[in-house]
C-alpha positions in Angstrom: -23.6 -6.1 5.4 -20.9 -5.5 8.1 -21.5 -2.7 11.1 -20.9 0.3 9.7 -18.2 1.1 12.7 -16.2 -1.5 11.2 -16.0 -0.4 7.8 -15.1 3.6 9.6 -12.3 1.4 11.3 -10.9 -0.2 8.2 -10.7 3.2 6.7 -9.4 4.6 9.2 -6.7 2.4 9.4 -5.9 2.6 5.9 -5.7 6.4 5.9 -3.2 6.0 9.0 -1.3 3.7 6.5 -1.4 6.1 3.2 0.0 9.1 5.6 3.1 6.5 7.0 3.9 6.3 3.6 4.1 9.9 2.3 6.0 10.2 5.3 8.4 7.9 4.9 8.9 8.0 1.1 9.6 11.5 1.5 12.7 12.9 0.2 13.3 9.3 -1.8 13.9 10.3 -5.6 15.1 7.6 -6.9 14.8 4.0 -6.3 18.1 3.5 -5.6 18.3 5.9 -2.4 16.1 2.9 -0.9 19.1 0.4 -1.4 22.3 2.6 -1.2 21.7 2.7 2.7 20.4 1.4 5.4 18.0 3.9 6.3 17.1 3.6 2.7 16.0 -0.1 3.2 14.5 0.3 6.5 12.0 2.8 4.5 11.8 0.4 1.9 11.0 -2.4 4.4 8.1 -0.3 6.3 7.1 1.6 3.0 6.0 -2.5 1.7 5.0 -3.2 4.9 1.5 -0.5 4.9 1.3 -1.5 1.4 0.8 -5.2 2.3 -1.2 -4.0 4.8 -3.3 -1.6 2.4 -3.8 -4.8 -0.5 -5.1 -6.8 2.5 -7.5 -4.5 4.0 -8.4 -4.0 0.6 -9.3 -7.3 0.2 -10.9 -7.9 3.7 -13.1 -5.0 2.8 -14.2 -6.0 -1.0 -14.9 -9.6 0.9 -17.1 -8.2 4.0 -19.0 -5.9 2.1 -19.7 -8.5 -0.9 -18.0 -5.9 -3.6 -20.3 -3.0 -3.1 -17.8 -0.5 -1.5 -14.6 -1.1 -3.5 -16.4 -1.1 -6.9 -18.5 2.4 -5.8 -14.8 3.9 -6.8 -14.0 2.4 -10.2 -11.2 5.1 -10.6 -9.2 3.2 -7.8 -6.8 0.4 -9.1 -8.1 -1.9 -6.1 -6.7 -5.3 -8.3 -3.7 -3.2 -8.5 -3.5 -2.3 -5.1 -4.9 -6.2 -4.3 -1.9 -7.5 -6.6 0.7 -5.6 -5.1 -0.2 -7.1 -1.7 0.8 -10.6 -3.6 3.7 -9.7 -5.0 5.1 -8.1 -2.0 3.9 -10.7 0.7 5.1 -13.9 -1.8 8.1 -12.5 -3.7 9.9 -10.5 -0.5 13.5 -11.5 -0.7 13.0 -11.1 -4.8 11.9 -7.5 -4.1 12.0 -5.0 -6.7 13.0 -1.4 -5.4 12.1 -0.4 -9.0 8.8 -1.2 -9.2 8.1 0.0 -5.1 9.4 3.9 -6.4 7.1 4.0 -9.5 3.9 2.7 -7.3 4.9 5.4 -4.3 5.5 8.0 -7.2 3.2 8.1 -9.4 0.4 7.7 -6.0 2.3 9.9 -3.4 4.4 12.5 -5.8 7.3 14.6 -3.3 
């Protein structure tokens, strides 16, 4: 099992990355106010950003604690929130603005 301090520093980090992206998919209410400008795709691009960086820590933190944290909180999509890290991270130039609004919405509601 990992140092405790380590896993309070993953969180941390994460939380950091949750509020960057109610902050910055504030005031978006439709996909399609992240392509019709640039500021639009600049949120876009840092919105997918944290959540490539959430879906990784995710996964760093199921591997160092051997399963037992993530699966304390079954409600949590974590292969969701694991997959979108793939699609995001492999699939970048085919991004789908679509399918980033209904994550951000249906987790971080305006």
């Amino acid at each position: 099992m990992p140092e405790p301090e380590l896993i309070r520093n993953i969180l941390k980090q994460n939380l950091e990355a949750i509020g960057r992206i109610e902050r910055r998919f504030a005031g978006i209410a439709c996909a399609n106010d992240f392509v019709s400008s640039d500021e639009g795709l600049d949120r876009l691009d840092a919105i997918c950003m944290m959540l490539i960086a959430l879906g990784e820590s995710c996964k760093h933190l199921d591997k160092i604690t051997d399963g037992g944290l993530l699966s304390r909180y079954p409600s949590v999509d974590w292969k969701g929130v694991k997959g979108m890290r793939d699609v995001l991270s492999h699939q970048y130039f085919d991004l789908d603005a679509e399918a980033v609004f209904t994550v951000c919405k249906n987790i971080f509601p305006n």
